[in-house]
C-alpha positions in Angstrom: -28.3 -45.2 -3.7 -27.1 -43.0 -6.6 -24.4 -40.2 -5.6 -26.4 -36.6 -5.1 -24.1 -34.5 -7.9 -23.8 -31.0 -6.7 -24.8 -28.1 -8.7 -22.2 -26.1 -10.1 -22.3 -22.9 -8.7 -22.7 -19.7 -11.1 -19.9 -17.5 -10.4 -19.4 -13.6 -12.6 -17.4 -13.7 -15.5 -14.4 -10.9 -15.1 -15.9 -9.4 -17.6 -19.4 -9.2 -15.9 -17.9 -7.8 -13.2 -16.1 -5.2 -14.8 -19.3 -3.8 -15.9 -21.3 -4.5 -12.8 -18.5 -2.3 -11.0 -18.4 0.2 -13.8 -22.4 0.7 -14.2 -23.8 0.3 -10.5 -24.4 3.4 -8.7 -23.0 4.1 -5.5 -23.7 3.1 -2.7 -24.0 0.0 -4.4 -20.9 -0.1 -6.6 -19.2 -0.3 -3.0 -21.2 -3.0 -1.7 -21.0 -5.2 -4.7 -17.2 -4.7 -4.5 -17.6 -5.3 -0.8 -19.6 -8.3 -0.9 -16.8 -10.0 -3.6 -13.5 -8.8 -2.2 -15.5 -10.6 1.7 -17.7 -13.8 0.4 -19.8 -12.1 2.8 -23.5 -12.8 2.6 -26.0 -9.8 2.0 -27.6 -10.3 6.1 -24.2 -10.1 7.0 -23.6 -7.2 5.1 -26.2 -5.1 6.0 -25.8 -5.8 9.9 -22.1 -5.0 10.1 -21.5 -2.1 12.6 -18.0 -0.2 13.0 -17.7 -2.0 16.1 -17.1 -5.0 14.0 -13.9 -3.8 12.1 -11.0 -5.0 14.3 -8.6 -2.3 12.1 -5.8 -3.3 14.3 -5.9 -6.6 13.1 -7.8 -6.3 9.6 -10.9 -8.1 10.3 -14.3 -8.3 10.7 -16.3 -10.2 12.9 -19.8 -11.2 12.0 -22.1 -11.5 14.9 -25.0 -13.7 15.7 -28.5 -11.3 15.6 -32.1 -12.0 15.3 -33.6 -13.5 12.2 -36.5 -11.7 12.4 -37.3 -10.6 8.8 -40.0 -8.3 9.8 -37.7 -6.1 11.6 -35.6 -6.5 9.0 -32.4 -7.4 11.4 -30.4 -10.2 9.1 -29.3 -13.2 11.3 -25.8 -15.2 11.1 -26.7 -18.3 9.1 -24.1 -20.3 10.9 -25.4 -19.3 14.5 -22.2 -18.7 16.0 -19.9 -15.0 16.0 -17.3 -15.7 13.3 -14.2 -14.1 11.8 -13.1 -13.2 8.7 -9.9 -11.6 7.6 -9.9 -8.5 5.0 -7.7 -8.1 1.8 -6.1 -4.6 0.9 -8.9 -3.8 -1.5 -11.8 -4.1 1.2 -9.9 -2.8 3.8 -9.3 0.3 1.5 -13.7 0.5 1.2 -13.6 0.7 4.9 -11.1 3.3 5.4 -13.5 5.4 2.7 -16.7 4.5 4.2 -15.2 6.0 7.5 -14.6 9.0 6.3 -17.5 9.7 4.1 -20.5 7.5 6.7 -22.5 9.9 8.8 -23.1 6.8 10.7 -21.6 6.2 13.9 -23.5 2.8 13.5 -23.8 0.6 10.4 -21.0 0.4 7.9 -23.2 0.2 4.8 -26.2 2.8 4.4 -28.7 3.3 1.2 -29.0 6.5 -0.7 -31.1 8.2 1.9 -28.2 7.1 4.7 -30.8 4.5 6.1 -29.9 0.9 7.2 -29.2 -1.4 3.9 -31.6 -4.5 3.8 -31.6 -7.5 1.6 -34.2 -6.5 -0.6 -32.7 -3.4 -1.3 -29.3 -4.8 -2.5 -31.5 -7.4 -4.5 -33.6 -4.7 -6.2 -30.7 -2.8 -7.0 -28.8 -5.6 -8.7 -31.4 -7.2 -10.1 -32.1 -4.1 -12.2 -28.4 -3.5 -13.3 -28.6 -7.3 -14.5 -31.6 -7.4 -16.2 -30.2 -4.2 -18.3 -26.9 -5.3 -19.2 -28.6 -8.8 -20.1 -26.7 -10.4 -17.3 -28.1 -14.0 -16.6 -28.4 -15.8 -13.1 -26.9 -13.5 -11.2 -28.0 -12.8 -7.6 -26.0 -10.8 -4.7 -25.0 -14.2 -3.6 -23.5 -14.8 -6.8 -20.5 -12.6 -5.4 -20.3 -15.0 -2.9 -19.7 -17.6 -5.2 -17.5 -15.9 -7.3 -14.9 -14.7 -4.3 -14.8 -18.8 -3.6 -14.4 -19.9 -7.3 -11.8 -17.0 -7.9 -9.8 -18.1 -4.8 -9.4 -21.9 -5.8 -8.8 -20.7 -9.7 -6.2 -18.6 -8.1 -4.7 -22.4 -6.6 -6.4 -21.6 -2.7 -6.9 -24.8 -1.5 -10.4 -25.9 -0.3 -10.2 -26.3 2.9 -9.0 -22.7 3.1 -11.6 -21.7 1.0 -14.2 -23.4 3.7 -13.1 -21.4 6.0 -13.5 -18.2 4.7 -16.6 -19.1 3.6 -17.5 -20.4 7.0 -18.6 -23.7 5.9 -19.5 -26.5 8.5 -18.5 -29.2 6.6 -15.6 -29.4 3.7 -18.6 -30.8 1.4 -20.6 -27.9 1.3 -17.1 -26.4 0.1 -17.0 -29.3 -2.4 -19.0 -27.3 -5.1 -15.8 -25.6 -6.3 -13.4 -28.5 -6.7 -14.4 -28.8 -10.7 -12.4 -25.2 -10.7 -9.2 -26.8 -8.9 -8.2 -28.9 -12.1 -6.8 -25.7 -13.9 -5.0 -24.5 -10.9 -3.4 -28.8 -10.7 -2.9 -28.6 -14.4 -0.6 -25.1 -13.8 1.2 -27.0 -10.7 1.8 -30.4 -12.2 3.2 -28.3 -15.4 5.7 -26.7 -13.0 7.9 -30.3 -12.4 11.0 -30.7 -14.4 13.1 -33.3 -14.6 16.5 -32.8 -13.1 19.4 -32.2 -15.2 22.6 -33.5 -14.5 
């Protein structure tokens, strides 16, 4: 049977980020930032409570909750409480949020200091896309683009799985195309010795 050949997945151009950043509105700006500094997905997001920042040891966990769409409550789409450690930059969104939150509850709140859902991070990007003339792009294009910034960067795969969470390496698989440059810069590294 023929090999099943993987879609490449769209990741934001620096540049497209730069104005997706510059241009979205809080509270969104943050959560854009969030959601590409932590490969998070938007359900995971949106159900994160401060009880799920470990500050002592700069992480989050992301806990297993009901699917149930019509109460709006995102569900883990792995099944099973995870971990994820945080970089400077998100950590730094966290200590803001603290401060400025009304919330004893959920991290991330909309404009009227409600609890985020999906659709409302959609609608909201969606919109800043469309004007900017921003193609393919979907909140879980961040996701994509904290994995194909990370092995650009030289991260290896099966690091990259596992901040992403992946079951399986092969899911993970989609960003190996990006892995040649980061080879290229490594092989280029190896000089012969002089003697």
């Amino acid at each position: 049977a023929p090999k099943d050949i993987k879609k490449k997945p769209r990741f934001f151009s620096v540049k497209e980020l730069i104005v997706i950043f510059t241009l979205a509105k809080e509270p969104y700006r943050t959560i854009f930032q969030f959601l590409f500094l932590t490969g998070l997905r938007i359900g995971e997001l949106s159900n994160l409570i401060w009880d799920d920042w470990d500050e002592e040891i700069q992480q989050l966990k992301i806990r297993v909750v009901s699917a149930d769409k019509k109460k709006r409550v995102p569900g883990n789409k792995t099944k099973h409480e995870e971990f994820i450690p945080l970089c400077q930059d998100a950590i730094q969104i966290l200590e803001i949020r603290r401060k400025t939150n009304d919330s004893d509850n959920f991290i991330f709140l909309n404009k009227a200091g409600n609890r985020l859902d999906d659709d409302n991070i959609y609608r909201n990007l969606k919109r800043l896309l469309i004007k900017e003339n921003i193609k393919n792009g979907y909140p879980h294009t961040f996701r994509h683009t904290f994995a194909s910034y990370l092995v650009i960067k030289g991260v290896s795969l099966y690091i990259v799985k596992e901040l992403l969470r992946h079951k399986s390496i092969k899911e993970t698989e989609i960003y190996s195309h990006l892995s040649q440059e980061s080879t290229r810069s490594a092989v280029e590294m190896l000089r012969l010795p002089i003697s």
